[in-house]
ZAMIKOL-360930 format. One record per residue (C-alpha): residue number from 1; residue in three letters; x, y, z. Coordinates in steps of 0.02 Angstrom, whole numbers, always signed. Example, Ala and Ser with C-alpha at 12.3 -4.5 7.8 and 13.67 -1.06 7.14 Angstrom:
ZAMIKOL-360930
R   pos   code       c1       c2       c3
R     1    Ala     +615     -225     +390
R     2    Ser     +684      -53     +357
end
This chain:
ZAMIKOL-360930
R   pos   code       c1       c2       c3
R     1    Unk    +3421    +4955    +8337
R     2    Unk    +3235    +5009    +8324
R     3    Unk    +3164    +5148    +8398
R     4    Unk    +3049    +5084    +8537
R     5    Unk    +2893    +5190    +8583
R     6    Unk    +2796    +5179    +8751
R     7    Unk    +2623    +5118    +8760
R     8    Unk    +2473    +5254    +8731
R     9    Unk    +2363    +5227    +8906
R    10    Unk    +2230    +5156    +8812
R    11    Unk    +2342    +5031    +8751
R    12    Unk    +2407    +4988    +8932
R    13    Unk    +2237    +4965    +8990
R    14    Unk    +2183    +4838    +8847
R    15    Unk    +2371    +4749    +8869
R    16    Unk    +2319    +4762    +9068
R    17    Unk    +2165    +4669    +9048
R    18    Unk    +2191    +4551    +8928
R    19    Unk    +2343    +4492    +9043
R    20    Unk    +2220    +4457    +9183
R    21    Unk    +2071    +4402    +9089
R    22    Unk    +2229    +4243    +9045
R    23    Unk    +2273    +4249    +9208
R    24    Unk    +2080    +4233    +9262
R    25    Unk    +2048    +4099    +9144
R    26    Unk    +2206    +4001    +9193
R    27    Unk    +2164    +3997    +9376
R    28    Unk    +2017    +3928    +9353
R    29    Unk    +2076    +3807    +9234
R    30    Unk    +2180    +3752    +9367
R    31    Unk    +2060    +3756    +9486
R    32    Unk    +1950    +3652    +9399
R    33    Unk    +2088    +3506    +9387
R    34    Unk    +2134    +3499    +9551
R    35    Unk    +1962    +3517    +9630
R    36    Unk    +1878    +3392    +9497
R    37    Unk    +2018    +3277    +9491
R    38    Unk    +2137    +3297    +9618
R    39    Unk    +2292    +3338    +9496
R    40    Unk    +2413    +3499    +9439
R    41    Unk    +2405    +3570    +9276
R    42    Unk    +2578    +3491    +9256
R    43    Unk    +2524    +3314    +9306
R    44    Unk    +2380    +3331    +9164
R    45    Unk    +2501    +3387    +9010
R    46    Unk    +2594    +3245    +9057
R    47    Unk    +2442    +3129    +9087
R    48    Unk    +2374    +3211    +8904
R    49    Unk    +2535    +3200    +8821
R    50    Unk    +2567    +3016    +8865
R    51    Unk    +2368    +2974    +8851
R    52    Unk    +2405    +3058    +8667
R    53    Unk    +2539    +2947    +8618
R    54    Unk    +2493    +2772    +8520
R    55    Unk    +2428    +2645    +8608
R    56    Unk    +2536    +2531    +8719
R    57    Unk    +2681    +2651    +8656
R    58    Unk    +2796    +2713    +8783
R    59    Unk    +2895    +2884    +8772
R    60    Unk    +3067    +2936    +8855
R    61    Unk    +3100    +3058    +8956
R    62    Unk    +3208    +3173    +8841
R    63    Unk    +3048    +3155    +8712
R    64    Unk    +2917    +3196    +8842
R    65    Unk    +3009    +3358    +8915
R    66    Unk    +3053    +3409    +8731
R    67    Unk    +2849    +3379    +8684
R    68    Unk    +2805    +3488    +8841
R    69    Unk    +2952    +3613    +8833
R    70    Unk    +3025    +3594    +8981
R    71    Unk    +3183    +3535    +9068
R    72    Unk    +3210    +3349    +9110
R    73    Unk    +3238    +3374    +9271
R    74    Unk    +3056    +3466    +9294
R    75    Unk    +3000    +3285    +9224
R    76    Unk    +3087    +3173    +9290
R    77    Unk    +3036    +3255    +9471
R    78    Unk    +2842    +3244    +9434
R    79    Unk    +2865    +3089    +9355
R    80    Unk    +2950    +3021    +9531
R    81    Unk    +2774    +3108    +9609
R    82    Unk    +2659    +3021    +9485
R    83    Unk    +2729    +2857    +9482
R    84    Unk    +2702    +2876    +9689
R    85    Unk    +2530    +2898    +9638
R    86    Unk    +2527    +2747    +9502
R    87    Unk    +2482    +2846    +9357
R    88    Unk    +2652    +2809    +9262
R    89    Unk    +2772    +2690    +9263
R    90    Unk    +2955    +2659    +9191
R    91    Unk    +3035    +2535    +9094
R    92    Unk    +3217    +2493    +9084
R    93    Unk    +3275    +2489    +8891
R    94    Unk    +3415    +2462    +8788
R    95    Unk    +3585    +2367    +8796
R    96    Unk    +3612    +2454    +8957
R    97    Unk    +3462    +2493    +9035
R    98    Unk    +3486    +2673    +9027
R    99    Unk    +3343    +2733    +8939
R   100    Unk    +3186    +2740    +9026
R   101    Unk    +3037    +2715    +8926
R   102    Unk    +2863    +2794    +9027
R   103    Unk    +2700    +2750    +8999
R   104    Unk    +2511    +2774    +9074
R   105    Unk    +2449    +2625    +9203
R   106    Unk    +2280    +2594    +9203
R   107    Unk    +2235    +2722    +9335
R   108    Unk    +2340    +2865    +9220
R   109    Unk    +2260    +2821    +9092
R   110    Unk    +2076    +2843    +9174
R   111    Unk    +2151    +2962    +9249
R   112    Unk    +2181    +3049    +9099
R   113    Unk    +2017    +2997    +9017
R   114    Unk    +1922    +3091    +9174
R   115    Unk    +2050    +3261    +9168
R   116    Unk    +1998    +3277    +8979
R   117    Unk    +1820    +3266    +9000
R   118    Unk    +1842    +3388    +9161
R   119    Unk    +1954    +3502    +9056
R   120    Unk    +1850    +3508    +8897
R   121    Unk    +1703    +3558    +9022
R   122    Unk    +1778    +3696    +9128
R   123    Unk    +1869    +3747    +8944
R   124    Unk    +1664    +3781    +8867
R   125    Unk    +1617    +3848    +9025
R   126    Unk    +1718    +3983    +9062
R   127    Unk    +1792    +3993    +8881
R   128    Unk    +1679    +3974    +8746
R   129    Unk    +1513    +3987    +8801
R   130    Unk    +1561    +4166    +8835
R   131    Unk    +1614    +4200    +8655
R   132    Unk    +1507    +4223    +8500
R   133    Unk    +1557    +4139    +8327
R   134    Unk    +1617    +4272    +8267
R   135    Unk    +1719    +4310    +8421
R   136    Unk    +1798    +4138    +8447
R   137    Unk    +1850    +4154    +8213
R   138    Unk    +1944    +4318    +8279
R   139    Unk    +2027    +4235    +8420
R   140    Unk    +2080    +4076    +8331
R   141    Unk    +2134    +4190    +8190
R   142    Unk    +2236    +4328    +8303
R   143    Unk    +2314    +4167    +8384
R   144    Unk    +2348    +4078    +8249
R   145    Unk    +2464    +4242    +8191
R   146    Unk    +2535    +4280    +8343
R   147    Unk    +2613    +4079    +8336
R   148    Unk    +2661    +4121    +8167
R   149    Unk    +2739    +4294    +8199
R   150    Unk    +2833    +4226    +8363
R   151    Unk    +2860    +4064    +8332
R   152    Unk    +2883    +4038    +8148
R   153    Unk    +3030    +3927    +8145
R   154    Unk    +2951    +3779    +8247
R   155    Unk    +2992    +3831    +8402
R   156    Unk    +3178    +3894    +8363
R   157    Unk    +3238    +4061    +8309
R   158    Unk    +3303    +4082    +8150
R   159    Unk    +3488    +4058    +8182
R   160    Unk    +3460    +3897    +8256
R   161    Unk    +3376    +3813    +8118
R   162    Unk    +3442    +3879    +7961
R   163    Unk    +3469    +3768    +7834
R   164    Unk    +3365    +3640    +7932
R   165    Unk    +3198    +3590    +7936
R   166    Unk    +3066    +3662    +8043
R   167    Unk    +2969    +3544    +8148
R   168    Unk    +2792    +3535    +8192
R   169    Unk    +2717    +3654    +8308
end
């Protein structure tokens, strides 16, 4: 095992606030959705991920909680919620109707239209307007390492997918 070493206080106090400058920008990210459109931050990855898929294309439930990374029955419970609120609906497929195919209705998909533009807005406005070029080239690049450093296996650790594939991330 590796010998682990405390944190020098400088180092605490630059882990300290870049934990609440995320936690700052999240809020308000949040904030933003539900004030400017009246839905969750889960509601819009679900709106965006189905809004994302082709055209007229539905997606199952298993493949939508797998593409947002979380459990089924996290989905299938906001699902129930936004299918109350007519922005998705489910199909009945297969030889026994088993698999449920869902898809955007019109109103999820303006829906989803709307919470992109919002997003994207509140996203320049508290994100990138604040950074310089060279500022937002060392974020992108730190990020883009810290993906590759913690998840470089697509998601799985190593001895889950050796020998296999990695998928996209």
């Amino acid at each position: 095992m590796a010998e682990t070493h405390t944190l020098e206080p400088e180092e605490w106090e630059f882990w300290d606030t870049w934990m609440r400058a995320q936690r700052l920008l999240a809020r308000e990210l949040d904030r933003g959705l539900q004030r400017d459109c009246g839905i969750s931050k889960a509601e819009f990855s679900v709106l965006v991920t189905l809004w994302q898929a082709p055209l007229g294309r539905e997606m199952r439930v298993g493949e939508l909680s797998e593409s947002l990374d979380w459990e089924k029955s996290r989905v299938s419970h906001l699902l129930t919620r936004m299918e109350n609120r007519g922005f998705v609906e489910r199909t009945q497929s297969g030889a026994d109707g088993r698999r449920t195919g869902i898809g955007l209705t019109v109103k999820g998909r303006q829906a989803a239209q709307n919470a992109i533009l919002v997003h994207a807005g509140n996203v320049r406005r508290y994100f990138l307007d604040s950074l310089t070029p060279e500022q937002a080239a060392a974020i992108r690049t730190w990020s883009e390492q810290m993906i590759d450093h913690i998840e470089p296996y697509g998601g799985e650790g190593p001895a889950t997918s050796q020998g296999g594939v990695a998928g996209p991330s």
